[in-house]
C-alpha positions as CSV (number, residue, x, y, z in Angstrom):
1,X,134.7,87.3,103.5
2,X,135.3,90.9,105.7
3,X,136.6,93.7,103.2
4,X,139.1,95.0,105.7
5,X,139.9,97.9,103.0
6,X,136.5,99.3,104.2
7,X,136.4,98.7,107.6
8,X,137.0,102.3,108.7
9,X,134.1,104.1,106.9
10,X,131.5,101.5,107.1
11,X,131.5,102.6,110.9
12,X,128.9,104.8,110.2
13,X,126.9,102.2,109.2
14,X,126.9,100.7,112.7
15,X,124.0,102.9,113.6
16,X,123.6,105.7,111.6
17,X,120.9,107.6,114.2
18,X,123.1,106.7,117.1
19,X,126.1,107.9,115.1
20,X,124.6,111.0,113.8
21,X,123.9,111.4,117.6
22,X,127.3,110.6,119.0
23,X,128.8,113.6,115.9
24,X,128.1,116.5,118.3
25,X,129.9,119.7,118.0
26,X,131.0,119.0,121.6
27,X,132.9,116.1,121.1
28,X,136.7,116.5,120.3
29,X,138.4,116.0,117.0
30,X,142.1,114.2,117.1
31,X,143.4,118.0,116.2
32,X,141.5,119.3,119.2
33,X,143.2,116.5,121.5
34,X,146.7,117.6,120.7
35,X,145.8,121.1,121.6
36,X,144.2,120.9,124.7
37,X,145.3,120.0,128.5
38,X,143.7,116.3,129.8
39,X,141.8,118.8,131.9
40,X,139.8,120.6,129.2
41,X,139.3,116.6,128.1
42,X,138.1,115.2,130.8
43,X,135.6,118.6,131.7
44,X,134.4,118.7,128.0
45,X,133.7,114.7,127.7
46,X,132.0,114.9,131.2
47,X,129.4,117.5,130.1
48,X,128.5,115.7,127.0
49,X,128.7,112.4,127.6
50,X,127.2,111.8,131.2
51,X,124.1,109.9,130.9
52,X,123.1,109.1,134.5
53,X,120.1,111.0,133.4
54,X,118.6,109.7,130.4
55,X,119.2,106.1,130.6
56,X,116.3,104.5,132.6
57,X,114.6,100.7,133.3
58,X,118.0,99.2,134.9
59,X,118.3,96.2,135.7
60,X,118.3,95.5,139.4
61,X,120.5,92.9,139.2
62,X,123.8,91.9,137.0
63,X,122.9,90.3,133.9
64,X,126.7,89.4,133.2
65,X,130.0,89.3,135.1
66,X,133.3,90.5,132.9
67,X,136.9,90.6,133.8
68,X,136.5,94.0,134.8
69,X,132.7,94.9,135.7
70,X,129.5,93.4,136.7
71,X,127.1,94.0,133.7
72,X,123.7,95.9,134.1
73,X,121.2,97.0,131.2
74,X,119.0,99.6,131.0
75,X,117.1,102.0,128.5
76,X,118.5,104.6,126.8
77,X,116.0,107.3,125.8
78,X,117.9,110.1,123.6
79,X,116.2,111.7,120.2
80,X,116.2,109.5,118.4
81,X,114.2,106.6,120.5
82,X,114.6,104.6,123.0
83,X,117.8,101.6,122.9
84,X,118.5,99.2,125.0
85,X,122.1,99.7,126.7
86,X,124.7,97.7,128.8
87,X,126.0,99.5,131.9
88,X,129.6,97.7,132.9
89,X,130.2,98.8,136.9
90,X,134.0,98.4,136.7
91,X,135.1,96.1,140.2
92,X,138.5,98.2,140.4
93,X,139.7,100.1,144.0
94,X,141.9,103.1,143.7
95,X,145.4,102.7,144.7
96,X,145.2,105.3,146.6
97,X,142.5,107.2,148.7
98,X,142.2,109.7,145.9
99,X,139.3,108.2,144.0
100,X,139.1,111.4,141.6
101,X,142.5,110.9,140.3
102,X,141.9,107.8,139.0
103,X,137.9,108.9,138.3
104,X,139.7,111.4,136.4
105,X,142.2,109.3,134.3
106,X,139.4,106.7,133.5
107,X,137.2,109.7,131.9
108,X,140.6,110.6,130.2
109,X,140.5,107.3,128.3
110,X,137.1,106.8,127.8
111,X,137.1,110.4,126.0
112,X,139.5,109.2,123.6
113,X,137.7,105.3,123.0
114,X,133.7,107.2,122.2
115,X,135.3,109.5,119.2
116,X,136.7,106.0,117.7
117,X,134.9,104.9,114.4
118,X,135.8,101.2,113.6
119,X,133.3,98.5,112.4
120,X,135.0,95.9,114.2
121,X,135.8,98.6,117.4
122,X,132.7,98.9,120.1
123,X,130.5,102.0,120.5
124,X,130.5,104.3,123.8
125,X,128.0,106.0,124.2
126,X,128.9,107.8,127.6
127,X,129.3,107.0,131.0
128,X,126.3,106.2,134.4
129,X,127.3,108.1,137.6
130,X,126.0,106.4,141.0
131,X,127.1,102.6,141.0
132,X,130.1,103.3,142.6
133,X,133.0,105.1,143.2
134,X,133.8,105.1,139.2
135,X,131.5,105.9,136.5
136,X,130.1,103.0,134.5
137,X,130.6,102.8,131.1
138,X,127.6,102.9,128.4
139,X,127.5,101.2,125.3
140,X,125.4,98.9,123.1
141,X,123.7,95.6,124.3
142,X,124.9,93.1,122.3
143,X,122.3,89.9,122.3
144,X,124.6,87.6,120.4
145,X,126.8,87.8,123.6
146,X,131.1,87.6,123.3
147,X,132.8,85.7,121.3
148,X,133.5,82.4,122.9
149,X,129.2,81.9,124.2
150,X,128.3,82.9,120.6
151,X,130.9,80.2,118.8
152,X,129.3,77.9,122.0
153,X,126.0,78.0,121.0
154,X,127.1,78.2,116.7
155,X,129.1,74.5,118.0
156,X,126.7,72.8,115.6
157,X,127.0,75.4,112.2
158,X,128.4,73.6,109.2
159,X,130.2,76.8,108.9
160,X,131.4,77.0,112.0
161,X,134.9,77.1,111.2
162,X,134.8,80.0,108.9
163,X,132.8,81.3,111.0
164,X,135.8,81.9,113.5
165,X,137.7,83.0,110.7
166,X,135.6,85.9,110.0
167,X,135.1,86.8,113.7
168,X,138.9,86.8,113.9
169,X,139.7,88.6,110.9
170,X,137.7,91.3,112.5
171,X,139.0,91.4,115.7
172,X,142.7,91.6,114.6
173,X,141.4,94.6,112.0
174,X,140.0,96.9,115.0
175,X,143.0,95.7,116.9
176,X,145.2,97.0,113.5
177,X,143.3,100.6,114.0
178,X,143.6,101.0,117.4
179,X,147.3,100.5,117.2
180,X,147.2,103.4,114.3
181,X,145.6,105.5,116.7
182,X,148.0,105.1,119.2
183,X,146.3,102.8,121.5
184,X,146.9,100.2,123.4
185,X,143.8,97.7,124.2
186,X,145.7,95.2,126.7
187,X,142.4,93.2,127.0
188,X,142.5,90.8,123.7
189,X,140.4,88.0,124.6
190,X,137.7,85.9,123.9
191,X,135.4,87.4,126.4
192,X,136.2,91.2,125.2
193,X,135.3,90.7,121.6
194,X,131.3,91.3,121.0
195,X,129.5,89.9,118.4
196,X,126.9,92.1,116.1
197,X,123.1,90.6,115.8
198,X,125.0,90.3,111.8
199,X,127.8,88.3,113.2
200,X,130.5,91.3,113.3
201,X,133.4,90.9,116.1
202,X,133.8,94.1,117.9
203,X,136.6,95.2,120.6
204,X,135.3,96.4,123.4
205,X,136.8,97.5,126.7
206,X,139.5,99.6,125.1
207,X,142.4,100.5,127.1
208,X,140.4,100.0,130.4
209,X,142.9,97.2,132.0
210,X,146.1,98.8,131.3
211,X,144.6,102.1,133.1
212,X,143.2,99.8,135.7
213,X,146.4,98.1,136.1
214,X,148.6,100.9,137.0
215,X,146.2,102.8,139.2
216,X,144.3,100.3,141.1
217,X,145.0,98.1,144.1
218,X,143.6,95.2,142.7
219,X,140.7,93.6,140.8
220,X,137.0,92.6,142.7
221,X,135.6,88.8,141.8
222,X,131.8,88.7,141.0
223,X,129.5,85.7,140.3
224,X,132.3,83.4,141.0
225,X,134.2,83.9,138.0
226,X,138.1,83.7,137.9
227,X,139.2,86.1,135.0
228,X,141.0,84.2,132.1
229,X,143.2,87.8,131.8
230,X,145.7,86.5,133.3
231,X,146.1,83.4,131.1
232,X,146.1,86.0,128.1
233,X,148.8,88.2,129.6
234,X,152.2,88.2,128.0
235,X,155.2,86.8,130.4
236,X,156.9,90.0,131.0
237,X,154.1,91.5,132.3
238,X,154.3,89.0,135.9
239,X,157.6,88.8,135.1
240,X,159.6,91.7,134.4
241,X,159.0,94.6,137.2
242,X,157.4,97.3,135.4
243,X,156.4,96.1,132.6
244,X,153.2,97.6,131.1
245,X,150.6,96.9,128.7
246,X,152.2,97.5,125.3
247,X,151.7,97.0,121.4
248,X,153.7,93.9,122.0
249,X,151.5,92.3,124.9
250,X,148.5,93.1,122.6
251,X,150.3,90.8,120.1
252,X,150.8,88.1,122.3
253,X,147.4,88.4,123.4
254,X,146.1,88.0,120.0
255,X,148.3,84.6,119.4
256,X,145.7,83.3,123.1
257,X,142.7,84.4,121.1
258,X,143.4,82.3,118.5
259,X,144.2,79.0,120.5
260,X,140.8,80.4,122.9
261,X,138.7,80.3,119.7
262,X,140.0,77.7,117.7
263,X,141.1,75.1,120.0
């Protein structure tokens, strides 16, 4: 059964080259993020965590589609070897004709989801300039797919139902630590929960649709997939004019996860 107790340090031991790698003087502690303007942020995670140049072999087509992007991969060569790499191209339009702003709010975010450390929370590794008027985000490839196509293709596992146990036991824990770190996720479902080549549920998308939300004109269809968000969302927020993404939505989100897995 998952030992919740260590969930937080055995981050390390997602990927211990790839973590050493990530643990660069440049990158920002929590301390440092309280002291400095989302300027100094966004400038400092820019310069260290753009990797439009060393990630190579990309797909030329989407192998994926997501709520929020259409999913490329590609080769990441850093020092430690090469890895292969998912590139999400996010679908969103700015609100408004200033595409830096909300460039510059998305970087914002992202800075503070690569310095989290969570077993059950998914790695960035940086971010891919040139698909778009956004970057793209750059994390690990994940084989074993989300969490709904992995329990698809487990259907016939004698263990099958513990087996959703354990993947939701993790999920709710890196849900628990981002809410300690003062985040909200406001994407809890199925299709945003990875699964480890050692069966390990991992969060991933981290407080992309609430940003998205708020400073975009709407959401772009690919591959002719309806997003199930919207079955996920809690009432208020199509109900109640203004409501945003919240520790309680993430909640309710959590109770649709459930029924999604274990129906």
């Amino acid at each position: 059964m998952f030992d919740s107790h260590n969930a937080h340090m055995s981050a390390l031991q997602l990927s211990e080259p790839v973590s050493s790698a990530l643990s660069t003087p440049s990158r920002l502690t929590a301390e440092d993020e309280t002291k400095s303007d989302p300027t100094t942020l966004v400038a400092t995670f820019s310069n260290s965590a753009n990797l439009t140049n060393a990630v190579h072999d990309i797909s030329t087509r989407p192998v994926g589609y997501g709520d929020l992007s259409d999913v490329y991969t590609g080769i990441w060569r850093n020092a430690y070897g090469d890895q292969k790499v998912a590139i999400k191209v996010l679908r969103a339009r700015p609100s408004t004709s200033d595409t830096d702003t909300l460039s510059s709010i998305l970087l914002r975010e992202l800075s503070r989801w690569q310095r989290l450390q969570h077993r059950n929370v998914d790695l960035l590794f940086g971010f891919f300039d040139g698909f778009g008027p956004l970057p793209a985000l750059v994390s690990p490839w994940y084989e074993s797919g989300n969490a709904i196509s992995y329990l698809q293709r487990r259907g016939g596992d004698p263990d099958v139902d513990a087996i959703k146990i354990e993947l939701l036991l993790g999920a709710m824990t890196g849900l628990c630590y981002l809410h300690d770190q003062s985040i909200v996720h406001g994407g809890i479902r199925g299709s945003n929960v990875l699964v480890s080549q050692e069966g390990i549920a991992r969060l991933c998308d981290v407080g992309l649709t609430p940003i998205l939300s708020q400073n975009s004109q709407s959401f772009e269809h690919s591959g002719g997939i309806e997003p199930d968000r919207y079955r996920c969302s809690a009432p208020e927020l199509s109900l109640v004019e203004g409501a945003q993404h919240s520790y309680a939505s993430d909640v309710w989100a959590s109770g649709c996860l459930f029924i999604e897995v274990r129906p």
